[in-house]
C-alpha positions, -999 to 999 in steps of 0.1 A, spaced: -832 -196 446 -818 -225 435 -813 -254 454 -796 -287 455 -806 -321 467 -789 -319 499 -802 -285 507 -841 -293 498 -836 -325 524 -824 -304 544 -843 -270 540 -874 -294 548 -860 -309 578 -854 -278 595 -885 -260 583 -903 -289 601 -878 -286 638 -877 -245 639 -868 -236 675 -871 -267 685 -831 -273 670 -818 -248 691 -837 -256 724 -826 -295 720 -789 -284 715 -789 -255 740 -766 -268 770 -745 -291 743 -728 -263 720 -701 -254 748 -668 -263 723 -684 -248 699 -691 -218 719 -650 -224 728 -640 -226 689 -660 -192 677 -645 -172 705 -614 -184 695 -615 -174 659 -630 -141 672 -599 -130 691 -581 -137 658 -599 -112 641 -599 -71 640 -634 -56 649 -655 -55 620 -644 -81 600 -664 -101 578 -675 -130 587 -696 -158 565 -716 -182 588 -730 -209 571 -758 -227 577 -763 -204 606 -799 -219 618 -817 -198 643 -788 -175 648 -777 -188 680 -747 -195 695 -727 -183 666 -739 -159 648 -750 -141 680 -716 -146 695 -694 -132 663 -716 -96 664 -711 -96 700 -675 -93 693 -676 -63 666 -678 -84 637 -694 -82 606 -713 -111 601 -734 -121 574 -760 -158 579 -769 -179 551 -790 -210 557 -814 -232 532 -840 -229 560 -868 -200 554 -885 -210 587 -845 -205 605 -839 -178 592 -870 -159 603 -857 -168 637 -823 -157 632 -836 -121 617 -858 -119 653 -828 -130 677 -799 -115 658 -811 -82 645 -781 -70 635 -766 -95 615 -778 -101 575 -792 -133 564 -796 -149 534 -816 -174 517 -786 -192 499 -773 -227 496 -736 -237 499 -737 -263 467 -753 -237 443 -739 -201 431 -768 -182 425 -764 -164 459 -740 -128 453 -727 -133 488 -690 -120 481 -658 -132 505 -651 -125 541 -621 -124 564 -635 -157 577 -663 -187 570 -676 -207 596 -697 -237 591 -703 -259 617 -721 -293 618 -740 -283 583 -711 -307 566 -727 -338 581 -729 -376 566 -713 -365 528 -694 -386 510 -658 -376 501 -663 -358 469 -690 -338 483 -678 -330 517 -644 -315 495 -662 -297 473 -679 -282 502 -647 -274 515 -634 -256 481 -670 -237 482 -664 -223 517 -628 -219 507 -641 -197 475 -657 -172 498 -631 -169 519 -603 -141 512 -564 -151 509 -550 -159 541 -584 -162 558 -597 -186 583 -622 -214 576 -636 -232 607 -657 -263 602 -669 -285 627 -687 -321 623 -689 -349 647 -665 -377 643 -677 -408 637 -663 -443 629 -695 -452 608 -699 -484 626 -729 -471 652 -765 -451 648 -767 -420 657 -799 -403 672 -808 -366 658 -841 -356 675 -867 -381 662 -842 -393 633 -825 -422 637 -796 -429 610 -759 -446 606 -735 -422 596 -702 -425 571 -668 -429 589 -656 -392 597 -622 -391 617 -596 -369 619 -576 -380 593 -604 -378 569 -612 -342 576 -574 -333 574 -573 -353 534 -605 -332 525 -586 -303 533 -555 -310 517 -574 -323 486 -600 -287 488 -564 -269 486 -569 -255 522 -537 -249 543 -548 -270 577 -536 -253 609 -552 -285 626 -577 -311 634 -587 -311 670 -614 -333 685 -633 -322 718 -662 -343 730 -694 -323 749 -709 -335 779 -745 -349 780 -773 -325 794 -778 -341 827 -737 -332 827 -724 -371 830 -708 -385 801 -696 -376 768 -729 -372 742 -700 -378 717 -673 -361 698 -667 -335 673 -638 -326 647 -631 -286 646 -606 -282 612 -587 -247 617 -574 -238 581 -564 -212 558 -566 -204 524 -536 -200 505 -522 -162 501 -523 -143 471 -493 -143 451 
């Protein structure tokens, strides 16, 4: 498979964390949780869905078969997606990176891809957009969730400790417009810390559509 920069930072990164991703984020994936069950009532059992950069499988993935749907997993992560294979049995994963199109994947009613978009600069983050967007059929729903951030503050990711680029609203919305997705909208909810006291900060969910045929 071929692979870009991004994907082999991150491919090792998550190689190295295995379960230990989903266990840290376990009781802090609630509007997330709120979001996918969301875009599953808008959707007819056994639709296709595209979940990218699916991880170990859980919540999303998981949650979208639950429903009827089906959903297909692609993550740079060999070491993830051995996990998701054993914990969601009856999805398919894929080895396959968003940034390279050497993966025969085909479109889907909707793509999800939430908090893989993370710290990119504007012309990547878009062209992320338009690659979701590509695999997405007319009139289908693309859901992508980061976590806003001002770009003025470090941020703590396990044992990583890094400053992020500015990432509000508004910019999400302009990538949008500029990957030539239709935006429903831009909502922010903010998740509550694991001892359940205040906010462990906030994310950006983008609800948009792809432009019908014709």
């Amino acid at each position: 498979m071929v692979i870009s920069p991004e994907g082999a930072d991150m491919a090792r990164l998550f190689d190295s964390l295995g379960m230990e991703y989903e266990h840290a984020f376990a009781d802090r994936k609630q509007a997330q949780i709120d979001a996918v069950e969301e875009l599953s009532r808008r959707l007819a059992r056994g639709s296709r869905v595209l979940d990218v950069g699916c991880a170990t499988g859980r919540p999303t993935t998981e949650q979208l078969c639950a429903k009827g749907l089906d959903v297909t997993g692609v993550d740079v992560s060999e070491v993830m997606l051995a996990h998701a294979r054993r914990q969601v049995p009856q999805a398919r994963f894929v080895l396959a990176d968003l940034y390279c199109d050497d993966a025969d994947l085909g479109v889907y009613d909707a793509v999800v891809c939430l908090f893989c978009l993370v710290n990119l600069p504007e012309p990547r983050f878009v062209e992320g957009l338009r690659r979701l967007a590509a695999r997405t059929v007319p009139g289908g729903t693309v859901l992508v969730a980061v976590p806003e951030s001002q770009g003025t503050q470090d941020v703590r990711f396990l044992d990583l400790t890094y400053r992020p680029l500015r990432c509000l609203r508004e910019d999400v919305r302009r990538y949008a417009r500029l990957a030539g997705l239709e935006v429903d909208r831009v909502e922010t909810r903010a998740e509550s810390a694991t001892d359940g006291g205040a906010s462990s900060g906030r994310s950006l969910f983008l609800w948009a559509r792809t432009p019908p045929s014709g």
